[in-house]
ZADO-1210 file (C-alpha; in nm, 4 decimals, padded with zeros to 6 digits):
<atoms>
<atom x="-01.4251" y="00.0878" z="00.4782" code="UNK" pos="1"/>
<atom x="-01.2992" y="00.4480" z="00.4045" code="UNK" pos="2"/>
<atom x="-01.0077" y="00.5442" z="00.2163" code="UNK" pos="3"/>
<atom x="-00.8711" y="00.7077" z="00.5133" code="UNK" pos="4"/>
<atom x="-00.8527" y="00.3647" z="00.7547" code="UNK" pos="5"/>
<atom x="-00.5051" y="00.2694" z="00.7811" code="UNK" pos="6"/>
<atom x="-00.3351" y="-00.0487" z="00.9674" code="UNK" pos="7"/>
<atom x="-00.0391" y="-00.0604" z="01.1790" code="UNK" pos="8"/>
<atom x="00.1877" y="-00.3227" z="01.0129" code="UNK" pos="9"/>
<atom x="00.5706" y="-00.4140" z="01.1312" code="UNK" pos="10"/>
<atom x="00.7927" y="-00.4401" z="00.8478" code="UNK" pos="11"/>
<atom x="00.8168" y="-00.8062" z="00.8028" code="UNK" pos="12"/>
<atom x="00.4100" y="-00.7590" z="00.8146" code="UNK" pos="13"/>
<atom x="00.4013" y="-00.5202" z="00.5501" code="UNK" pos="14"/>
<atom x="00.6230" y="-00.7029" z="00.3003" code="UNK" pos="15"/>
<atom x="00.4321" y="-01.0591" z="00.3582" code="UNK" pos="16"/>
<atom x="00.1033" y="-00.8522" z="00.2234" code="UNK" pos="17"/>
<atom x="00.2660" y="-00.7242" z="-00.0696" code="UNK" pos="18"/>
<atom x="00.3153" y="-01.0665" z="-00.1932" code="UNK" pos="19"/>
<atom x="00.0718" y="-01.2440" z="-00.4303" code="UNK" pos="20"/>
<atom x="00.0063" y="-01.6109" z="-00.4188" code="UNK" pos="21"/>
<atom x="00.0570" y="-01.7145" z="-00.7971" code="UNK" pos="22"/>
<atom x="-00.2896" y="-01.7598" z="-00.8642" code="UNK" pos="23"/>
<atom x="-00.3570" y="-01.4052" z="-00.7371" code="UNK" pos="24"/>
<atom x="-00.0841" y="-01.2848" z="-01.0015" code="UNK" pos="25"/>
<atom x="-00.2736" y="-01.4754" z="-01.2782" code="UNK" pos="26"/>
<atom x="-00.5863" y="-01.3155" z="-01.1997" code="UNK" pos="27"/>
<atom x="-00.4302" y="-00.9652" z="-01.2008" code="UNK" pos="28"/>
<atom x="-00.2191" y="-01.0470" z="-01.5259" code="UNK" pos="29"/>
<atom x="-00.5662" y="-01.1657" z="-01.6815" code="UNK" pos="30"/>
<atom x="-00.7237" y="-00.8408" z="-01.5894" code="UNK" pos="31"/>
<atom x="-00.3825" y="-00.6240" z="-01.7605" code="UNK" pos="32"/>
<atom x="-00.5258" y="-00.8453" z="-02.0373" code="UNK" pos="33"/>
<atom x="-00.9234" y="-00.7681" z="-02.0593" code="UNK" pos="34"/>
<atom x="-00.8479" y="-00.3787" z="-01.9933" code="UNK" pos="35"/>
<atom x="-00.5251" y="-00.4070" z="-02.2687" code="UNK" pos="36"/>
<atom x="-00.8530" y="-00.5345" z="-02.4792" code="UNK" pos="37"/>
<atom x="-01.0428" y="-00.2574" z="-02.4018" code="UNK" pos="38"/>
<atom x="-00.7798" y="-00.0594" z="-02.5003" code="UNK" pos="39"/>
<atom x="-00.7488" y="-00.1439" z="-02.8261" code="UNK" pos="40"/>
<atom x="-01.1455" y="-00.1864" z="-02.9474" code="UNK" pos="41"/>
<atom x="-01.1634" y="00.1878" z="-02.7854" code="UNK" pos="42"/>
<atom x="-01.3471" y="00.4032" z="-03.0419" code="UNK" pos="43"/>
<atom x="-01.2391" y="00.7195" z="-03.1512" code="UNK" pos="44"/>
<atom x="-01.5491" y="00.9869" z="-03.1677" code="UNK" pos="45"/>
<atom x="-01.4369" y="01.2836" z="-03.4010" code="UNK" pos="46"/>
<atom x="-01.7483" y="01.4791" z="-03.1813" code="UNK" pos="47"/>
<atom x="-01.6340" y="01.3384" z="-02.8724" code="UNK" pos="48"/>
<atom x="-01.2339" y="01.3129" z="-02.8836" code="UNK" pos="49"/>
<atom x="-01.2090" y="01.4206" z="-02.5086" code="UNK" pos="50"/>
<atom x="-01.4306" y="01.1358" z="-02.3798" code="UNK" pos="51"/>
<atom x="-01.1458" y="00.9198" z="-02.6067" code="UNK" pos="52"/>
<atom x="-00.8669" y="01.0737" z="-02.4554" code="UNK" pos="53"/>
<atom x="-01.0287" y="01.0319" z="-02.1179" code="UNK" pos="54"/>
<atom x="-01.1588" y="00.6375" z="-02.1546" code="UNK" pos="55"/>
<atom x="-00.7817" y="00.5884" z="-02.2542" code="UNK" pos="56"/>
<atom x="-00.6442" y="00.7592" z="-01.9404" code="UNK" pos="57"/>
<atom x="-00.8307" y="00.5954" z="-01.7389" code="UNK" pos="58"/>
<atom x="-00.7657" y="00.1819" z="-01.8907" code="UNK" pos="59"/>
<atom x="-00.4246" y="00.3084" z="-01.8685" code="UNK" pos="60"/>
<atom x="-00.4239" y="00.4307" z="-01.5745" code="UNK" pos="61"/>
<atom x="-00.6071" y="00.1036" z="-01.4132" code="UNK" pos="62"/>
<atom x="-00.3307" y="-00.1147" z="-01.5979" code="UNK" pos="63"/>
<atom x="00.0012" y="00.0602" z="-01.4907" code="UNK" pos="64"/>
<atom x="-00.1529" y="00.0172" z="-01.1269" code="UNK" pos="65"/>
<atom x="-00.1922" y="-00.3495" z="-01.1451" code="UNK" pos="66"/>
<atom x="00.1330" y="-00.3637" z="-01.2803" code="UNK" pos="67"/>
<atom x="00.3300" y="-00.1844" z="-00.9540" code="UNK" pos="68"/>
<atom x="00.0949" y="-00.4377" z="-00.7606" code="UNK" pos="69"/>
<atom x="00.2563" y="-00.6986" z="-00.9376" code="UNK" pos="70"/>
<atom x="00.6072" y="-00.5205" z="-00.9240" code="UNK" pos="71"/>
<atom x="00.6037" y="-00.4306" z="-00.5740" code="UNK" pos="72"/>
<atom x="00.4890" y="-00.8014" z="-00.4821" code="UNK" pos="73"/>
<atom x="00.8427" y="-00.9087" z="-00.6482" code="UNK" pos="74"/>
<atom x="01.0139" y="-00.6879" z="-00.4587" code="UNK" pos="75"/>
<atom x="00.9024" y="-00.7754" z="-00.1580" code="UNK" pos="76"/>
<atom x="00.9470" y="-01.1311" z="-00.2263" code="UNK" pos="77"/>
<atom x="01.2886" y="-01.0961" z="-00.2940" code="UNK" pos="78"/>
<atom x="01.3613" y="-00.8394" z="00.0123" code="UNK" pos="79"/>
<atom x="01.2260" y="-01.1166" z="00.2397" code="UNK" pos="80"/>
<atom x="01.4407" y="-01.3410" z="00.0553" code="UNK" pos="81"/>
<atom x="01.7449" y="-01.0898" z="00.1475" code="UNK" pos="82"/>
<atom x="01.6066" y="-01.0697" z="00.4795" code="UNK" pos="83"/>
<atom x="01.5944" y="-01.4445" z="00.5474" code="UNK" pos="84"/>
<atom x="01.9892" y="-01.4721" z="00.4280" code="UNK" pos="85"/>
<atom x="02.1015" y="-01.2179" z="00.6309" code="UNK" pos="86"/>
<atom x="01.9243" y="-01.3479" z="00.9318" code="UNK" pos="87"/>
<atom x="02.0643" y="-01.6776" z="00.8340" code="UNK" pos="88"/>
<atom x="02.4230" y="-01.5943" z="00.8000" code="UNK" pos="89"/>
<atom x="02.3813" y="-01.3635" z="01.1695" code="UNK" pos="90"/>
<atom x="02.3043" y="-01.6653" z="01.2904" code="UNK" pos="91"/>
<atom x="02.6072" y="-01.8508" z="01.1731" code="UNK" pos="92"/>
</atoms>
């Protein structure tokens, strides 16, 4: 698939998607984990200290991204939520 394919989604569409199943969240928080690992046994190379600086960047990088997968899932949970009262009390 290229990175350029894209997917028309409604609204309601696009925030269903968003959310993880909690066993999907698990596996995500248990990867934040293994690269957090990596992290720390990263070796600093006095000859080398941009491929440190770099290999550091990049775990980071890779962890802050899980983590606004795991934010924005929230957040659209909790919009539907919103969504679903609203609807509800229209309906009232």
């Amino acid at each position: 698939m290229s990175s350029f394919q894209t997917f028309p989604l409604s609204g309601t569409n696009l925030l269903q998607g968003q959310i993880f199943s909690e066993l999907q969240k698990q596996v995500i928080q248990n990867e934040i984990a293994q690269i957090a690992e990596q992290i720390i046994s990263l070796n600093f190379d006095p000859t080398n200290p941009h491929k440190f600086v770099q290999d550091d960047s990049f775990l980071k990088g890779q962890i802050q991204v899980l983590q606004y997968l795991l934010t924005r899932s929230e957040e659209a949970k909790e919009t539907l939520k919103q969504l679903a009262i609203a609807a509800a009390s229209n309906q009232s």
